[in-house]
DOVO-930568 format. One record per residue (C-alpha): x, y, z; residue in three letters. Coordinates in pm, 1 decimal, padded with zeros to 6 digits. Example, Ala and Ser with C-alpha at 12.3 -4.5 7.8 and 13.67 -1.06 7.14 Angstrom:
REC,u,v,w,type
REC,01230.0,-00450.0,00780.0,ala
REC,01367.0,-00106.0,00714.0,ser
This chain:
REC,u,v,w,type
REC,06435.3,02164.5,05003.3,unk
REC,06403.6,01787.6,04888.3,unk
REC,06419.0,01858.8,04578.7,unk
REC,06661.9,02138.3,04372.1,unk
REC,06443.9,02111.0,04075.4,unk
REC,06136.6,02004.0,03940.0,unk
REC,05972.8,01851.8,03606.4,unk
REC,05663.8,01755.5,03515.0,unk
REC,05633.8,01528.4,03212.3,unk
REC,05318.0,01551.4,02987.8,unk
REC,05269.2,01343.8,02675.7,unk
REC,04934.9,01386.9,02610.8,unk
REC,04810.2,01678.7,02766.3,unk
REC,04425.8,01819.6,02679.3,unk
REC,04303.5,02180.0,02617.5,unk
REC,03955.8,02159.8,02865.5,unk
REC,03684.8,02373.0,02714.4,unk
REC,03355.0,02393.8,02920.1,unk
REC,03094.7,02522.4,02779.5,unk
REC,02817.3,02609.0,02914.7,unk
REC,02408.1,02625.1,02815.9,unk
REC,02094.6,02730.4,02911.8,unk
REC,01886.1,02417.5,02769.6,unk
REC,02059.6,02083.5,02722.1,unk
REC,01879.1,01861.7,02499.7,unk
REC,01882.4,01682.6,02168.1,unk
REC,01774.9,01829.9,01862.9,unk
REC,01856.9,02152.3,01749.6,unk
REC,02122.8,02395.3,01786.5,unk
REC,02250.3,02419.2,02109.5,unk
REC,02384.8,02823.0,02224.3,unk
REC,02669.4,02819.6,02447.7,unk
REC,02648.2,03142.3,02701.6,unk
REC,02988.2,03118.6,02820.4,unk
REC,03305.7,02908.0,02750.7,unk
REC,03634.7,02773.9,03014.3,unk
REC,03938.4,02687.8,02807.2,unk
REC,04206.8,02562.4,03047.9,unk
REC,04519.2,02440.5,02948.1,unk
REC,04529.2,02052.8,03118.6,unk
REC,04668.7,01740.4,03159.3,unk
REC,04750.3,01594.3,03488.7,unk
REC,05120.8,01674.4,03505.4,unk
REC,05004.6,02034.1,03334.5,unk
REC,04788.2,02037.9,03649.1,unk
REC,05073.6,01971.2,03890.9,unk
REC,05260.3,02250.8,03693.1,unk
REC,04973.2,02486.9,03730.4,unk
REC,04926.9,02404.7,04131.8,unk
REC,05303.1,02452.3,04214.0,unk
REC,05375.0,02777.3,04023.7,unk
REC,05022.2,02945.1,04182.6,unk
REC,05247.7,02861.1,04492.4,unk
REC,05528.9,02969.0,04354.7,unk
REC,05720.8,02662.9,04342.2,unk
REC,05957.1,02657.9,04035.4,unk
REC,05892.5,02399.8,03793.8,unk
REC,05931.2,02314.7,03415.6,unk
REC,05637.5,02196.6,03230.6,unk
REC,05788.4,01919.4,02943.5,unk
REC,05525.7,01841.8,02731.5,unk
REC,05486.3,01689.7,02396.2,unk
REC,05228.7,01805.9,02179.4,unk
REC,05052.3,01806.2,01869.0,unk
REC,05113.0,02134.3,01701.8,unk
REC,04802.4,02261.0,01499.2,unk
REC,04585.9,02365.8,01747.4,unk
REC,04834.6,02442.4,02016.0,unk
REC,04861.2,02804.4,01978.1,unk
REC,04587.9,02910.8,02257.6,unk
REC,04733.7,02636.4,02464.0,unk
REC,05015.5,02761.7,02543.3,unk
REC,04904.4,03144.3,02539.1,unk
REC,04683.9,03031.1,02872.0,unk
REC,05029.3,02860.3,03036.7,unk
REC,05230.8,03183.1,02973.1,unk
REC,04981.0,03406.9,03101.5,unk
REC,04975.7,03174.7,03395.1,unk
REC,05325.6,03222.4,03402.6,unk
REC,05437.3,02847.1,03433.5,unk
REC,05780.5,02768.1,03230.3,unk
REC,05736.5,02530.6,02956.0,unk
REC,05982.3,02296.2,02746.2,unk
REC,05766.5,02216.5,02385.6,unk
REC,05837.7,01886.4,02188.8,unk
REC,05550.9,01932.2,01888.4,unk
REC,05483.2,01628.8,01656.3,unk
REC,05204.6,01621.9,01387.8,unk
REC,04842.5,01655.4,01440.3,unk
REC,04603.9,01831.5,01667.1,unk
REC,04666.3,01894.3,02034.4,unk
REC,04403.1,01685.5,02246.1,unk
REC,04063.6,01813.2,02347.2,unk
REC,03839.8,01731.0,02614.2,unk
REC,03477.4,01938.5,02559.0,unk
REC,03221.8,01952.5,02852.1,unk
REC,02871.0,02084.5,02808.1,unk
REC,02715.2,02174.0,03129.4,unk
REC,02345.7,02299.5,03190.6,unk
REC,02198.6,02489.8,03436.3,unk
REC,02097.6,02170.5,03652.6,unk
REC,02471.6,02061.3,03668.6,unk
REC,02392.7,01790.6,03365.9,unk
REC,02684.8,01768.6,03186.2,unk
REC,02843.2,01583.5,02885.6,unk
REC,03248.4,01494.9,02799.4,unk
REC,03327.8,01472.2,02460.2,unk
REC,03746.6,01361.9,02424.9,unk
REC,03925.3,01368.7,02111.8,unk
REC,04192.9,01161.2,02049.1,unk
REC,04582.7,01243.8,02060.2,unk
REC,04811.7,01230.9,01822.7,unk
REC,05001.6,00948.6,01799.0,unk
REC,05397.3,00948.1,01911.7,unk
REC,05629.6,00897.3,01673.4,unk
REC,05997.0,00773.3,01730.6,unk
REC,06091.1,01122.7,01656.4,unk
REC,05931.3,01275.5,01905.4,unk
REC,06031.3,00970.1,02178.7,unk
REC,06388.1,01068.9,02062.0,unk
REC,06344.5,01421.9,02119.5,unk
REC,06249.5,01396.6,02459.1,unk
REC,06508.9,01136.4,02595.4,unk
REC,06750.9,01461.2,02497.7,unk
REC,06512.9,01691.5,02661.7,unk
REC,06574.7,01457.2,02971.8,unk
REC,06909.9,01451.2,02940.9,unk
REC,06968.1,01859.4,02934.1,unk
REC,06694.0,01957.8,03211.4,unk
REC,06755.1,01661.0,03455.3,unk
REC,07014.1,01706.8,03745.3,unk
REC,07077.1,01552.1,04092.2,unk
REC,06802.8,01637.6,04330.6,unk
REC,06516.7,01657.1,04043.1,unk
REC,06228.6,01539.7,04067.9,unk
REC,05964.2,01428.9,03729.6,unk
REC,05640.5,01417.3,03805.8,unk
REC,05534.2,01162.7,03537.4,unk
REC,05144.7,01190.8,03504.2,unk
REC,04852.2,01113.3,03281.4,unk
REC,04745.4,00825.6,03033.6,unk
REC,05003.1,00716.3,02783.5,unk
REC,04917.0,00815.0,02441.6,unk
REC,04937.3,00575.1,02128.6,unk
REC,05239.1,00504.2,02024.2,unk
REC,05367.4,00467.7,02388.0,unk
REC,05408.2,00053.3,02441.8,unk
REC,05450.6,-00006.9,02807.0,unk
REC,05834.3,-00085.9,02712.3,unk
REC,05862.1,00289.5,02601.6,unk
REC,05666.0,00347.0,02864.7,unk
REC,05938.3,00195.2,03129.2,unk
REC,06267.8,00290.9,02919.9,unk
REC,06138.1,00666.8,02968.4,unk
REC,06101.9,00618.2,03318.9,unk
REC,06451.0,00415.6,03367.4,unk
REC,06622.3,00689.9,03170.8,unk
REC,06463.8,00924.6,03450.2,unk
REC,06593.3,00748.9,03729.1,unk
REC,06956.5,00704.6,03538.4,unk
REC,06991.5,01061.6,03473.6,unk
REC,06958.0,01111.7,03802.0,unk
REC,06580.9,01169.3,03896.3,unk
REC,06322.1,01052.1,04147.6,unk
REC,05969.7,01006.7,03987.7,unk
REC,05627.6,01129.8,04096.0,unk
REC,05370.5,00868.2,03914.6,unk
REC,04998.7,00945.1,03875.1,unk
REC,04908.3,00735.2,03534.9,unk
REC,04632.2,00457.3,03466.6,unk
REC,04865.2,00325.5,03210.7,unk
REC,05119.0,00157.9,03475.2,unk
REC,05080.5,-00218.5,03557.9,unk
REC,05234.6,-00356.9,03882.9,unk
REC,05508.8,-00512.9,03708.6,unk
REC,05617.6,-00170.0,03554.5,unk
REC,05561.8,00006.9,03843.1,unk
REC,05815.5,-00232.3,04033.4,unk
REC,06080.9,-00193.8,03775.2,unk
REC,06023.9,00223.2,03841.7,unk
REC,06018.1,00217.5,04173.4,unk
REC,05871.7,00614.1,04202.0,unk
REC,05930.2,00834.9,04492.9,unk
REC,05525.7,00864.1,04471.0,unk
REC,05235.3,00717.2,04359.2,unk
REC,04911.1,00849.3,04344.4,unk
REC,04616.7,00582.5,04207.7,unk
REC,04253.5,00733.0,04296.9,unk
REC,04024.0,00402.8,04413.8,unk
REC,03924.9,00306.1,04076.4,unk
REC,04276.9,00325.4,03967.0,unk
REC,04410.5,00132.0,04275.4,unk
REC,04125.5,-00175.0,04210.2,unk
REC,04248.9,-00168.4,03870.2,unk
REC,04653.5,-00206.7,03987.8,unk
REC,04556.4,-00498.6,04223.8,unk
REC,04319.8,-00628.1,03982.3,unk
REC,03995.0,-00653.5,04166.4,unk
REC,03705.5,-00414.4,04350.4,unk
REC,03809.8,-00267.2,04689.5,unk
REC,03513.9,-00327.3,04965.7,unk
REC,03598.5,-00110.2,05256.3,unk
REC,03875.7,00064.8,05411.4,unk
REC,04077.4,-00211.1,05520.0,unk
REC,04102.3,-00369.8,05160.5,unk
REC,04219.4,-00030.5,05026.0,unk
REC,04516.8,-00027.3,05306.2,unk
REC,04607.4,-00370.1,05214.6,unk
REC,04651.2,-00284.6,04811.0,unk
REC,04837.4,00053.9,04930.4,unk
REC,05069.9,-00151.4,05184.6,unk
REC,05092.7,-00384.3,04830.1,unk
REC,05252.0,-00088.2,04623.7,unk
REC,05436.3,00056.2,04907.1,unk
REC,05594.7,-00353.4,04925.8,unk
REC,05713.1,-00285.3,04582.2,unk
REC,05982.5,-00052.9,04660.1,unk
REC,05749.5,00300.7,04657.5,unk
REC,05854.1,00517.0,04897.2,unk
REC,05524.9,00722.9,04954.5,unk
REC,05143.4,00568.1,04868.5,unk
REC,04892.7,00864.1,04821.5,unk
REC,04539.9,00743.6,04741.9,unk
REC,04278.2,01005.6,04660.0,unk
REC,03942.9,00886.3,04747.4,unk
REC,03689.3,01114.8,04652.8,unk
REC,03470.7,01325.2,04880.8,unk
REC,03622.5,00992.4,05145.5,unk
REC,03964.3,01182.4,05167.5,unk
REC,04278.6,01030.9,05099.9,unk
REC,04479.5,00785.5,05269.2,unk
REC,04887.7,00769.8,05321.8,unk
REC,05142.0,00460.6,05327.2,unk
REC,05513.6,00368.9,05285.8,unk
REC,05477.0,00020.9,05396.8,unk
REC,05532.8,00093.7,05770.7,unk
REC,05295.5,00384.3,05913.2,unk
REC,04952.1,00431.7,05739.6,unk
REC,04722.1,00713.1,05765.7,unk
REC,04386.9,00813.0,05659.9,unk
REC,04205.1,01181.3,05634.4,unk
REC,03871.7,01296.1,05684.7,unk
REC,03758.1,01595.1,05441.1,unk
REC,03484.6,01826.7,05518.3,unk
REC,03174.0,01821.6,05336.1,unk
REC,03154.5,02083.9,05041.0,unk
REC,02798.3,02289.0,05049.5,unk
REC,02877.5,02328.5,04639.7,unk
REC,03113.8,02151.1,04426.2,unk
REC,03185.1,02308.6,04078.4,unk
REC,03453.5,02089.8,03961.5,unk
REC,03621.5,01751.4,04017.2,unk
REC,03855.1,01753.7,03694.4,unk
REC,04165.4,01778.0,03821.7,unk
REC,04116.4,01671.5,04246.4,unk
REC,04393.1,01412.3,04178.6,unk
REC,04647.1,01645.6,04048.7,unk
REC,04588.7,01912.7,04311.0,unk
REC,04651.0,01705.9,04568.2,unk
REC,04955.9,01501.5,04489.1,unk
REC,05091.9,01925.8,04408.2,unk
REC,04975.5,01943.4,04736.9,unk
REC,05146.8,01674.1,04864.9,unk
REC,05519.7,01789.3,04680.8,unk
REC,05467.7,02135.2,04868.1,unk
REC,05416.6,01973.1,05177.1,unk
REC,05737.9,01793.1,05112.6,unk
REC,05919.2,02140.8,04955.3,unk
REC,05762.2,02282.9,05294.0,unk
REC,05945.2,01984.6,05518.3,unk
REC,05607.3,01928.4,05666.4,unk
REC,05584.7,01551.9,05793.3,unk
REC,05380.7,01277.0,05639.8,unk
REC,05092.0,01356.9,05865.8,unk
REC,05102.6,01720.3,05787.4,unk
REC,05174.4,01632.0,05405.0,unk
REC,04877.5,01406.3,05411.8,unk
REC,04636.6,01660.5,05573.5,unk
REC,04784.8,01936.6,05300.4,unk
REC,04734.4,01708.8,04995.9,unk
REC,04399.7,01635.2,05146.4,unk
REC,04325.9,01996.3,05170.4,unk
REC,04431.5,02109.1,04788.2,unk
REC,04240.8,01813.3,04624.5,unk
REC,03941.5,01910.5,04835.7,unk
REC,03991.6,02286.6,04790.4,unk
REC,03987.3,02207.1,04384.5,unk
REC,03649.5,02094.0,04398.8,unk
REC,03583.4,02480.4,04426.1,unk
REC,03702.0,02634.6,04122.8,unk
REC,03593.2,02579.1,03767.9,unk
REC,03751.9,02344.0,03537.5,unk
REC,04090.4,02267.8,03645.0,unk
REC,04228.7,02566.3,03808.6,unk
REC,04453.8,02570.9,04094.2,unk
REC,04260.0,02553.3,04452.8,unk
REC,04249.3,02934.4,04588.3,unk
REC,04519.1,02958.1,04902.5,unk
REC,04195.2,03091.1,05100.2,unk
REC,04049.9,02773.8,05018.3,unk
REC,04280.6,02511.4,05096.4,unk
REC,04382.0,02706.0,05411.6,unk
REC,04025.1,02714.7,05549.4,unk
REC,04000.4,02355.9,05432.0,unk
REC,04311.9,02228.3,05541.5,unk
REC,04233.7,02328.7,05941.8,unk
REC,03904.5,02110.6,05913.0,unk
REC,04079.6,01787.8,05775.9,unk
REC,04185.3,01576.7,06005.0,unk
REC,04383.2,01320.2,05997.0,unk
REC,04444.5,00992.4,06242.3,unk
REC,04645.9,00673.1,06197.7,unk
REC,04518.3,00362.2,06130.0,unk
């Protein structure tokens, strides 16, 4: 195994409530038939991927504490381990309404805001449950209160203590993400343009700003791309995957997150890049399957994962 142990670091992570109606339009009052809660948050995702696998992990998350009782209810009976930092206010919510013709609406709350407290807290978190060999999968926007310095003296204590890091946020710039060097990155397109600072036309200009990261000292580029694939880089071999065409898709919320899980079993599997490629390929596809943001069914992403295929550009 690559790795003896594994982390995933969440400080903002979202309770996902779909609800869904019969008629969806404004004016009235509005009955909800049925309700999803899932307990989210990209690196809660990761978390939630890996232990339906069984790969051993420990979700660290930091979270407001008033409304985090049912949260954390839905990771236990999940089973996935959790470490708890709570700080004041309300955990964050993210509230779809979907209708009957797949119309839907997002409403997010806001999170609360960090304090120095709670930054404290989990630099000594850090300290007790990182080893040699561990890898923190650092995901998801940075909350207020997190300044791009806290941002990068988080991930430096990481990679002092002794860890590699797994990076899957919007809130990294280039220059941060050179100073963190991460074992992995995974930007989707929009979040790529938005590294390199300009739109993406065509395959070729999305190699060149993955070859661009990988240049920065990244060991392992993994760009989701939608119902396109996903495309693989570390500067020196580059390769792209194909993804069958899904007859019915019930959920995109959380593609991203299955496949760069995908991606860490591949690597806990000692699969090479090709094969890691073709297996994150087949979990963020597989995703696109199950409500909300539940874990890709192991039916699924095998099914899926002998149709992707995968060639080197």
């Amino acid at each position: 195994m690559l790795f003896k142990k594994i982390i995933t670091l969440s400080l903002n992570p979202v309770a996902d409530i779909t609800c869904y109606v019969e008629n969806f339009e404004p004016g009235g009052d509005i009955m909800v038939e049925s309700e999803l809660y899932d307990a989210a948050g990209k690196a809660v995702d990761v978390s939630r991927v890996l232990q339906s696998y069984g790969i051993a992990n420990t979700a660290l998350i930091v979270a407001g504490e008033e409304n985090s009782k049912r949260y954390f209810n839905r990771l236990k009976d999940e089973n996935v381990s959790t470490r708890v930092i709570y700080t004041e206010g309300r955990l964050r919510e993210s509230i779809n309404i979907v209708d009957p013709k797949g119309r839907s609406v997002r409403l997010v709350r806001k999170s609360p805001r960090l304090t120095s407290r709670a930054i404290n807290e989990l630099e000594i978190a850090l300290s007790e449950e990182i080893e040699p060999a561990t890898l923190v999968v650092v995901a998801g926007a940075m909350p207020e209160g997190v300044t791009d310095d806290i941002f990068c003296e988080i991930c430096s204590f990481i990679r002092e203590n002794g860890g590699s890091i797994a990076l899957d946020t919007k809130s990294a710039t280039l220059e941060n993400i050179a100073k963190i060097q991460p074992w992995v990155i995974k930007p989707n397109y929009a979040e790529l343009c938005a590294l390199v600072g300009h739109e993406l036309n065509g395959l070729e200009e999305v190699v060149c700003a993955a070859k661009r990261l990988a240049g920065l000292g990244i060991r392992h580029v993994l760009v989701s791309l939608s119902a396109e694939g996903a495309l693989y880089t570390d500067g020196e071999v580059t390769y792209k995957a194909d993804v069958p065409e899904l007859s019915e898709i019930k959920s995109t919320i959380g593609a991203g997150d299955a496949a760069l899980a995908g991606f860490i079993i591949a690597h806990d599997y000692k699969y090479d890049l090709k094969r890691s490629l073709q297996l994150a390929a087949a979990f963020g596809t597989a995703s696109c399957l199950v409500e909300g943001t539940n874990p890709p069914r192991r039916i699924s992403v095998a099914m899926i994962n002998n149709q992707v295929k995968v060639y080197e550009i």
